[in-house]
NUTOR-703213 format. One record per residue (C-alpha): residue number from 1; x, y, z; residue in one letter. Coordinates in nm, 4 decimals, padded with zeros to 6 digits. Each point is the difference from the previous one (the first is absolute). Example, Ala and Ser with C-alpha at 12.3 -4.5 7.8 and 13.67 -1.06 7.14 Angstrom:
NUTOR-703213
+-----+----------+----------+----------+--------+
! num !        X !        Y !        Z ! residu !
+-----+----------+----------+----------+--------+
!   1 !  01.2300 ! -00.4500 !  00.7800 !      a !
!   2 !  00.1370 !  00.3440 ! -00.0660 !      s !
+-----+----------+----------+----------+--------+
***
This chain:
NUTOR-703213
+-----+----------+----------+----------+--------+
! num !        X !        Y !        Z ! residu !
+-----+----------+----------+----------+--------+
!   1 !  10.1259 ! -01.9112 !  25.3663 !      x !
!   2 ! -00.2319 !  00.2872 !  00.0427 !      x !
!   3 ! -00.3801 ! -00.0356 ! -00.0569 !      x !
!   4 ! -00.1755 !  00.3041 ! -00.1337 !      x !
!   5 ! -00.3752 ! -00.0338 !  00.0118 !      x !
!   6 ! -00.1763 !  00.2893 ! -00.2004 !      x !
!   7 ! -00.2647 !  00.1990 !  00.2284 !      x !
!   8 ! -00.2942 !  00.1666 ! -00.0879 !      x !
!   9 ! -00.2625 !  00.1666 !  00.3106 !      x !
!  10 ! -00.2514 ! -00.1472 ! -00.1953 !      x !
!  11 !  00.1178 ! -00.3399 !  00.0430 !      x !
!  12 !  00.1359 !  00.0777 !  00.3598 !      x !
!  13 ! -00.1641 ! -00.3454 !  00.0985 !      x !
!  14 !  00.1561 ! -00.1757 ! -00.2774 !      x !
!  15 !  00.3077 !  00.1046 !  00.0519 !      x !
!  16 !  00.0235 ! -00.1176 !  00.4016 !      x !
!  17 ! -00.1044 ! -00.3383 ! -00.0861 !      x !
!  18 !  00.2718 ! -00.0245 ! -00.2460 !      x !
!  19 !  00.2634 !  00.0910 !  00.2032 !      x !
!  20 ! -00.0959 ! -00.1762 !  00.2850 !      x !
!  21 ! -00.0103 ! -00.3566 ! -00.1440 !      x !
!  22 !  00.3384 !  00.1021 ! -00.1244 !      x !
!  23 !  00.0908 !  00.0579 !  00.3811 !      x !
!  24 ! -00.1995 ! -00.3118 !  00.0877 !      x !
!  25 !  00.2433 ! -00.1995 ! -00.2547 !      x !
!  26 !  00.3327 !  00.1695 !  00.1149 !      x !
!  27 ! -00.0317 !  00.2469 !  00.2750 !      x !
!  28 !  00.3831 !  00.1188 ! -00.1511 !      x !
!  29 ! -00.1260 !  00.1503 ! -00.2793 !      x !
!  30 !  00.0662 !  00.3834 ! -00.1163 !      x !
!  31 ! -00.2985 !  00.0866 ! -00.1098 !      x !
!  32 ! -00.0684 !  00.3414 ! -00.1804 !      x !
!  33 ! -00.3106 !  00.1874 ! -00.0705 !      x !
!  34 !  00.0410 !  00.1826 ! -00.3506 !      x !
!  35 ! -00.2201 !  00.3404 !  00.1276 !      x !
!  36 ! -00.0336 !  00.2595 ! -00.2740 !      x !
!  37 ! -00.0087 !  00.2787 !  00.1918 !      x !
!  38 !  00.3228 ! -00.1148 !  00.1723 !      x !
!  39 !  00.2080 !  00.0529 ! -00.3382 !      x !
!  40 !  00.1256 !  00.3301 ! -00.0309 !      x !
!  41 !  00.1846 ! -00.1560 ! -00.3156 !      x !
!  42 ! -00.3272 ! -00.0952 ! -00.1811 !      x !
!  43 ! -00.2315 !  00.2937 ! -00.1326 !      x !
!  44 ! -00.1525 ! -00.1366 ! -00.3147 !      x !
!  45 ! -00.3225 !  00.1318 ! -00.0465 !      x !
!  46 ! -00.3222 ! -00.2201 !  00.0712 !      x !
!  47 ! -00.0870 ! -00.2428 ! -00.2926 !      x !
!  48 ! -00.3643 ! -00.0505 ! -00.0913 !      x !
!  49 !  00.1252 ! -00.3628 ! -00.0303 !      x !
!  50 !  00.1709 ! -00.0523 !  00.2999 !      x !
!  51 ! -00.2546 ! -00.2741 !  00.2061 !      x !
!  52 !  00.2350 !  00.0650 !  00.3705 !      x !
!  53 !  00.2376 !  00.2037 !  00.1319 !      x !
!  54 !  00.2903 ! -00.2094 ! -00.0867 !      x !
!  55 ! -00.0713 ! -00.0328 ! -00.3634 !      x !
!  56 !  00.3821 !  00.1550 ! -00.0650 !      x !
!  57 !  00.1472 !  00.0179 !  00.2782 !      x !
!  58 !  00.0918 ! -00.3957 !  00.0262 !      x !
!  59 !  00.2350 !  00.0602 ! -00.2668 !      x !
!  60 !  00.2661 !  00.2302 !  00.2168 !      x !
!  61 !  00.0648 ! -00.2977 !  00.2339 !      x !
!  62 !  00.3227 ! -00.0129 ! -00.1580 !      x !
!  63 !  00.0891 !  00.3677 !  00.0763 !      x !
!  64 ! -00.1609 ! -00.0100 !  00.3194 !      x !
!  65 !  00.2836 ! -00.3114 !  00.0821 !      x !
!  66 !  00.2867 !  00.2407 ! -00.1676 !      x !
!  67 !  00.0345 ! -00.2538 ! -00.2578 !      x !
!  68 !  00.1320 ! -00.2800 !  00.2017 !      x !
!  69 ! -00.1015 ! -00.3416 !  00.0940 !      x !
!  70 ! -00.3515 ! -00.1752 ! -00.0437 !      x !
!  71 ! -00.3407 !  00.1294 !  00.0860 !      x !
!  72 ! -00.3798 ! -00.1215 ! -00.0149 !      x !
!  73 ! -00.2769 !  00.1973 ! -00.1343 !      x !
!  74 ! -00.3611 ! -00.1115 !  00.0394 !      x !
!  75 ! -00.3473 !  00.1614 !  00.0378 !      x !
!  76 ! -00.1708 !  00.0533 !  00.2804 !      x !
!  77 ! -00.2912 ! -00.2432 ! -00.1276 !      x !
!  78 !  00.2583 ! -00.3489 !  00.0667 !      x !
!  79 ! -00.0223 ! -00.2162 !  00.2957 !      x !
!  80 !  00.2960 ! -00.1909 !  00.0794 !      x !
!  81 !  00.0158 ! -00.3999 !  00.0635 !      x !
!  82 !  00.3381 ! -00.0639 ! -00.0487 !      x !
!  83 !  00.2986 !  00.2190 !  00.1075 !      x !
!  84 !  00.1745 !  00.1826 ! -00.3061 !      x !
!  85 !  00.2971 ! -00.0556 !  00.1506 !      x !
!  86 ! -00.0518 ! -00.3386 ! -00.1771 !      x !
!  87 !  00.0276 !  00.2423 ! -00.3335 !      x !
!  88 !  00.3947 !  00.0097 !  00.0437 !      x !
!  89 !  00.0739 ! -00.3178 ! -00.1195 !      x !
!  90 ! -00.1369 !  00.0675 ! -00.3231 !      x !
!  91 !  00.1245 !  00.3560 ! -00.0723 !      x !
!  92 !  00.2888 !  00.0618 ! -00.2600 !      x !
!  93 !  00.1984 !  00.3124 ! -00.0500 !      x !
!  94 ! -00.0155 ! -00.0317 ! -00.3868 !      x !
!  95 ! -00.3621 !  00.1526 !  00.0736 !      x !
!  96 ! -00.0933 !  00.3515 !  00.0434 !      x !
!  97 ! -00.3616 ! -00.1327 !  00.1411 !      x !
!  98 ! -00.1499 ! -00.3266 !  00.0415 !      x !
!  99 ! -00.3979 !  00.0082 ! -00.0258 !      x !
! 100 ! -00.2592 ! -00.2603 ! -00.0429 !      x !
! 101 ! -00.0847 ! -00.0107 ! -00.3778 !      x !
! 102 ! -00.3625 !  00.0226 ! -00.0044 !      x !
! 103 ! -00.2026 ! -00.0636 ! -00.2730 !      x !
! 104 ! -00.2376 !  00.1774 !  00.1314 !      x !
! 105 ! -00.3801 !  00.1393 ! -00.2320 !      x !
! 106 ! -00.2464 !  00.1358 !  00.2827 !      x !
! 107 ! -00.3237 ! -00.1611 !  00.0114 !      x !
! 108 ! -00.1908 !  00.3511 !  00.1039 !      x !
! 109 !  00.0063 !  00.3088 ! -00.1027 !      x !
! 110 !  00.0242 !  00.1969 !  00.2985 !      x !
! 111 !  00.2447 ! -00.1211 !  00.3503 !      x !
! 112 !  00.0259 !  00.1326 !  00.3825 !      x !
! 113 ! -00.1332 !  00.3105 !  00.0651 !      x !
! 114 ! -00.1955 !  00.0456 ! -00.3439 !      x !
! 115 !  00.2917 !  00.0637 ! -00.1968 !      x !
! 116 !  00.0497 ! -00.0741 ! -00.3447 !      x !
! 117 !  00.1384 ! -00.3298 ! -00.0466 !      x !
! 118 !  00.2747 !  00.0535 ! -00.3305 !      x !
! 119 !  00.1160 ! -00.2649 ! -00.1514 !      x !
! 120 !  00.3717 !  00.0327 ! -00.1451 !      x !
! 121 !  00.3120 ! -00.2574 ! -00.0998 !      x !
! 122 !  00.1920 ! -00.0947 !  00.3402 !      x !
! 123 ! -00.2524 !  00.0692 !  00.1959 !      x !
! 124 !  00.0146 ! -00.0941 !  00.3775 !      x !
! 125 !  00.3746 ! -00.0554 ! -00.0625 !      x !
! 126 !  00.0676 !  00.3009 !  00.2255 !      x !
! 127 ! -00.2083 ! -00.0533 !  00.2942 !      x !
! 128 !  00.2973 ! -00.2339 !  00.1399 !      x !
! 129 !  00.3081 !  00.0959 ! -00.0770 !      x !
! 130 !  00.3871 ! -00.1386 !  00.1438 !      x !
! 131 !  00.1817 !  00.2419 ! -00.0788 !      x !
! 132 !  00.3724 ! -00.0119 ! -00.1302 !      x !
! 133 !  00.0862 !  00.3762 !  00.1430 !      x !
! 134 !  00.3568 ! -00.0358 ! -00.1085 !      x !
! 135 ! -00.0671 ! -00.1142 ! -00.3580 !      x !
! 136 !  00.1646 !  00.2908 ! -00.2736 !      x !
! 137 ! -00.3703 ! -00.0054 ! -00.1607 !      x !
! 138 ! -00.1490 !  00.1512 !  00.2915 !      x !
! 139 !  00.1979 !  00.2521 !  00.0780 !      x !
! 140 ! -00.2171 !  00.1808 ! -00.2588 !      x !
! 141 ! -00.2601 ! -00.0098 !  00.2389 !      x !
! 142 !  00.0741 !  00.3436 !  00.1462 !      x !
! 143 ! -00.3018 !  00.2316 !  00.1457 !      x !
! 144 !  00.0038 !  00.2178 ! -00.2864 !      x !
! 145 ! -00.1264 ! -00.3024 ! -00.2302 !      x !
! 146 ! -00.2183 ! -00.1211 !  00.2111 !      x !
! 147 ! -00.1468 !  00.3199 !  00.0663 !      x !
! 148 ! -00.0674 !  00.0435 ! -00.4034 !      x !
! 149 !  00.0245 ! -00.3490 ! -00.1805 !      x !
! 150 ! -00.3152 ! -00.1109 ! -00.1096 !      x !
! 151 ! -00.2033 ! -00.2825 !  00.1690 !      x !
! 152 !  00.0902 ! -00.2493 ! -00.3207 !      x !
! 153 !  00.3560 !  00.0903 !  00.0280 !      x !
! 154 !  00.0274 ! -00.1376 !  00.3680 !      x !
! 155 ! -00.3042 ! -00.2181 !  00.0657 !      x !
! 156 !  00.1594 ! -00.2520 ! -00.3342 !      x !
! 157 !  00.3437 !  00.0521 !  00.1402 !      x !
! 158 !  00.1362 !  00.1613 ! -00.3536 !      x !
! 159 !  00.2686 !  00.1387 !  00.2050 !      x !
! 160 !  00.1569 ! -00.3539 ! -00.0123 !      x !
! 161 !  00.1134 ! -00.2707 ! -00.2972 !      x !
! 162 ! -00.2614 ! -00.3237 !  00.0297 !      x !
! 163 !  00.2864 ! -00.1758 !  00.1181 !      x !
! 164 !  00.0776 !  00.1971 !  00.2820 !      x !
! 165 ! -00.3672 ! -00.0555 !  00.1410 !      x !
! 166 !  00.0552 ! -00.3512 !  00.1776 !      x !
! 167 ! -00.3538 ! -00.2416 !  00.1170 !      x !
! 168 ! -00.1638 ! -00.1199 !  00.3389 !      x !
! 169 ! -00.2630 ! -00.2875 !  00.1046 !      x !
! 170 ! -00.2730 !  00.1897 ! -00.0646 !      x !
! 171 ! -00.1188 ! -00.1506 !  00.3872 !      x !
! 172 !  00.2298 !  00.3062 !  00.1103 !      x !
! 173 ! -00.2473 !  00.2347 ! -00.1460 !      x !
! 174 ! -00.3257 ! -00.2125 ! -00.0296 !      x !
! 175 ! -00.2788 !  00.1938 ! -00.1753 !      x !
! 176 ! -00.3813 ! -00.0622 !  00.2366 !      x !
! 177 ! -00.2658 ! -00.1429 ! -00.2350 !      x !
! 178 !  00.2515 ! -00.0266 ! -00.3288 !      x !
! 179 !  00.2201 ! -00.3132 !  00.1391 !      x !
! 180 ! -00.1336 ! -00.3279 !  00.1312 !      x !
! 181 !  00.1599 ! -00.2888 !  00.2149 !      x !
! 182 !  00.1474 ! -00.2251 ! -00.0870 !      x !
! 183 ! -00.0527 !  00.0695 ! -00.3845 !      x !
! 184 !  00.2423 !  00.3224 !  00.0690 !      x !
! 185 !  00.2124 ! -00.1042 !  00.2544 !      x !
! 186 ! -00.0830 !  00.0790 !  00.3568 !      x !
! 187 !  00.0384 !  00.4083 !  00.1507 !      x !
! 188 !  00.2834 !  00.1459 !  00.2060 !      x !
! 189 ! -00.1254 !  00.3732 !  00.0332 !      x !
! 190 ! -00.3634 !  00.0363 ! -00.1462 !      x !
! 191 ! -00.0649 !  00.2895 ! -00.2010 !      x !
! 192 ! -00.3513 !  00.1626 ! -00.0053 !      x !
! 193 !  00.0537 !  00.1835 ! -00.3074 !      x !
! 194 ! -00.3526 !  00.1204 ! -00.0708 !      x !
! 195 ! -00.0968 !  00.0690 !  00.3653 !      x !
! 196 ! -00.0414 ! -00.1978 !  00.3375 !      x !
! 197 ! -00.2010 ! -00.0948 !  00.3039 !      x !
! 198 !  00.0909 !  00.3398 !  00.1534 !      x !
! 199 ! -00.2429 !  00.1561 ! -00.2841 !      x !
! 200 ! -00.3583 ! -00.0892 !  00.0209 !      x !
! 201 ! -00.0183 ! -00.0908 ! -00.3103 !      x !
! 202 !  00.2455 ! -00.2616 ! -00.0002 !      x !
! 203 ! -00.0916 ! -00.0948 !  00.3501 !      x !
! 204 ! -00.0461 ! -00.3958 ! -00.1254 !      x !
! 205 !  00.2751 !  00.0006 ! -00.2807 !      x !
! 206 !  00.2529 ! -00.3116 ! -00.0190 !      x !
! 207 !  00.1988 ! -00.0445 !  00.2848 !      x !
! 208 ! -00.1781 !  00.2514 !  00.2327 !      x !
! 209 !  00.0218 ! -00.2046 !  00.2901 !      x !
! 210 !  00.3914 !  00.0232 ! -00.0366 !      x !
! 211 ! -00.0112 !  00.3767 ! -00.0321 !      x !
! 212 ! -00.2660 !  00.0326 !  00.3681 !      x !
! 213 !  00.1942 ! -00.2606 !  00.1702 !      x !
! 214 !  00.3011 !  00.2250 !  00.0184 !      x !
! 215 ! -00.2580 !  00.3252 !  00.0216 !      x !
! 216 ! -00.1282 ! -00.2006 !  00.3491 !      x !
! 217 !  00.3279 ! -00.0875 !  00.1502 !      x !
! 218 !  00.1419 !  00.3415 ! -00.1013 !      x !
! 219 ! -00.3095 !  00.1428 !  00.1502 !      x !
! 220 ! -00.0540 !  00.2203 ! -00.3035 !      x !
! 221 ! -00.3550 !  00.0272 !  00.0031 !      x !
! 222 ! -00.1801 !  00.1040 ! -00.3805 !      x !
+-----+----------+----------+----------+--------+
***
């Protein structure tokens, strides 16, 4: 199964401590970097809305894979505890995409770099996606409409039927300062959704230790 972590220079740091405590869990992983500028495929214009980089790309995974097989989507702001390998034995090809099913109301107005924090239905559902490449519903997922659809249309996954749309532990995408142990279940790949230690601003958020203790040993410095 392919991993594709979305990048953004901006979070440059982020995104090396995520993919190295993948490594650190399976050093067999195929990891890929989702770089905008690498896309030749993808020139939708900038969106005033758009918080990273990856905001729309995540959603040509399947293309990227030719429409075949399985493939993992997550943002650069996860680190991994467990190795999503361990995802497989959950997956079912009745789903187009399997997703945590957040329930998810921001407590602040504003997340990681300053930027508006908008609150809509499904939200957080994409930020970790398995992927069904094969499944008939996402072959509709071609450049053109990703280039163009709107951010409703693919952030809420209206491409799909609610059945096709299948549920994970939400420990597999574990959202920092909304979930709490054991109340919630305990985390598998912590998600800093509205900004982490590598920001000063979030420099003492939950689980920060996590996030420098793979910055040390990955000798990523902040």
């Amino acid at each position: 199964m392919k991993i594709f972590v979305g990048y953004d220079p901006k979070e440059d740091d982020a995104y090396r401590v995520c993919a190295f405590s993948l490594k650190k869990l399976n050093n067999k992983l195929d990891i890929i970097p989702i770089i905008k500028d690498n896309l030749r495929i993808y020139d939708r214009p900038v969106d005033p809305l758009s918080s990273t980089e990856f905001t729309f790309t995540r959603f040509l995974v399947p293309y990227l894979c030719d429409y075949k097989g399985w493939a993992l989507f997550c943002d650069c702001d996860f680190v991994w505890l467990d190795d999503p390998n361990n995802l497989l034995s959950s997956i079912s090809d009745q789903y187009a995409a399997m997703v945590v099913k957040h329930n998810f109301i921001p407590k602040n107005k504003l997340k990681m770099d300053n930027k508006e924090q908008h609150q809509y239905p499904r939200k957080n559902w994409s930020s970790m996606v398995l992927w069904n490449c094969a499944h008939p519903s996402n072959k509709s997922l071609t450049p053109n409409l990703i280039n163009t659809a709107t951010g409703q249309y693919l952030h809420q996954f209206q491409w799909l039927q609610d059945y096709e749309i299948g549920e994970i532990d939400k420990g597999w995408n574990w959202l920092v300062g909304y979930y709490t142990e054991p109340e919630d279940g305990r985390p598998k790949a912590l998600h800093y959704t509205e900004g982490g230690p590598w920001l000063n601003e979030y420099k003492n958020c939950s689980y920060s230790y996590v996030w420098n203790h793979f910055a040390q040993i990955a000798q990523i410095t902040k």
